[in-house]
C-alpha positions in Angstrom: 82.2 84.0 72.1 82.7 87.0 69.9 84.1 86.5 65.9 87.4 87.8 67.1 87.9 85.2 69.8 86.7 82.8 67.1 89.5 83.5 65.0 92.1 83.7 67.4 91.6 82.7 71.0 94.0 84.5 72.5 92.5 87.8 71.4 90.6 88.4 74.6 94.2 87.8 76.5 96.0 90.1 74.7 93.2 92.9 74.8 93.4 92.3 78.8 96.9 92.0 79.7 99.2 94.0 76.7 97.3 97.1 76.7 100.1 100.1 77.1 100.1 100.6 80.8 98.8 97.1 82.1 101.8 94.9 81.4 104.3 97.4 83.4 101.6 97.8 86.4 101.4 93.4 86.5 105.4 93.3 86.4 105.6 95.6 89.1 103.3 94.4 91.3 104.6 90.8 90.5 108.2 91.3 90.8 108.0 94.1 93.7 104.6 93.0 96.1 102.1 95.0 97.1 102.3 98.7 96.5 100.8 102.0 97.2 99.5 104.1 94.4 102.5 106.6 94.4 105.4 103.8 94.5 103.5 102.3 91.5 103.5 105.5 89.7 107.4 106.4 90.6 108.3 102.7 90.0 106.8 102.4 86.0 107.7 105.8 85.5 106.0 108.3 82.9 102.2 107.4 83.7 100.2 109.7 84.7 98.1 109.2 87.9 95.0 109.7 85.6 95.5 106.9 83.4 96.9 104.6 86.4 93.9 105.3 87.9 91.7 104.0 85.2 94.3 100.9 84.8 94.4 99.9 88.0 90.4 100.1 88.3 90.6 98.0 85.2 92.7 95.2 86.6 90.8 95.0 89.9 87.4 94.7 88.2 89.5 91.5 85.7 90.3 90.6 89.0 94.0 90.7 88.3 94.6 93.2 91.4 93.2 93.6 94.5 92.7 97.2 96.2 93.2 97.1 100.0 91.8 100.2 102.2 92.5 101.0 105.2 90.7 103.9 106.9 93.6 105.9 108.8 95.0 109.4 108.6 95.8 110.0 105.9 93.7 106.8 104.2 95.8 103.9 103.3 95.4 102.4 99.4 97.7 99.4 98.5 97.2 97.6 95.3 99.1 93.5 95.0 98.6 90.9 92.4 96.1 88.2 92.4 96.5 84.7 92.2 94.5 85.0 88.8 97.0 87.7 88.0 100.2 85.7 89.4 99.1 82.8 86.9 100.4 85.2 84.1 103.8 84.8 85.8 104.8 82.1 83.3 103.6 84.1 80.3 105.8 87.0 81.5 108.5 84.7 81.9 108.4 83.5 78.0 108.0 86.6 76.7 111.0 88.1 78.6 113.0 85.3 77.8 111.7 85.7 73.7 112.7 89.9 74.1 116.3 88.5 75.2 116.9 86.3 72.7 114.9 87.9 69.7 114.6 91.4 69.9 118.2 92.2 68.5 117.0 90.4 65.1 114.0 91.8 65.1 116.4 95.5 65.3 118.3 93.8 62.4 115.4 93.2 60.6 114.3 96.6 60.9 117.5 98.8 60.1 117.6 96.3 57.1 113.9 97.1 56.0 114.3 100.8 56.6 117.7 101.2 54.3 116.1 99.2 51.6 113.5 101.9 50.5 110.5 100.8 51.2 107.9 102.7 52.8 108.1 102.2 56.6 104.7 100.9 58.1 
């Protein structure tokens, strides 16, 4: 275990699943099934096929998503959520539930920050 995990365990989690791109690809393979690449891409919407690429290659090697081939014309690629990447449902869950119900103070908070005149982070 590295000094990070040390410190906080969840480090290795959040380095995993809340990188920019991965939490949108895991909702929409949780909440819609398996998918091809380009109904991924429409469905999250501003990626771009390079950097879904290297995500989804990510995931599957985590083993969070699974890549199914199937040799036809043109080749068939589908990508679906594991069980390993379904346990995160109930994470998901929470933390939609927490945006809900705190995200408009934390937009108080801010606005209230920002017009007292201290330097924005």
């Amino acid at each position: 275990m590295d000094s990070d995990s040390e410190a906080c365990p969840i480090t290795p989690v959040v380095d995993i699943v809340f990188s920019r791109w991965t939490t949108p690809i895991l909702w929409s393979l949780h909440n819609r099934g398996r998918q091809r690449f380009s109904e991924l891409e429409r469905g999250i919407g501003g990626i771009t096929a390079k950097v879904l690429t290297q995500r989804l290659r990510q995931l599957e090697r985590d083993g969070l998503v699974a890549r199914t081939y199937t040799p036809q014309i043109p080749p068939r690629v589908e990508y679906e959520i594991t069980e390993l990447g379904r346990s995160l449902g109930p994470l998901f869950h929470h933390l939609s539930e927490w945006a809900v119900t705190n995200l408009p103070a934390v937009g108080t908070a801010r606005a209230e920050y920002d017009g007292s005149g201290r330097p924005r982070p």
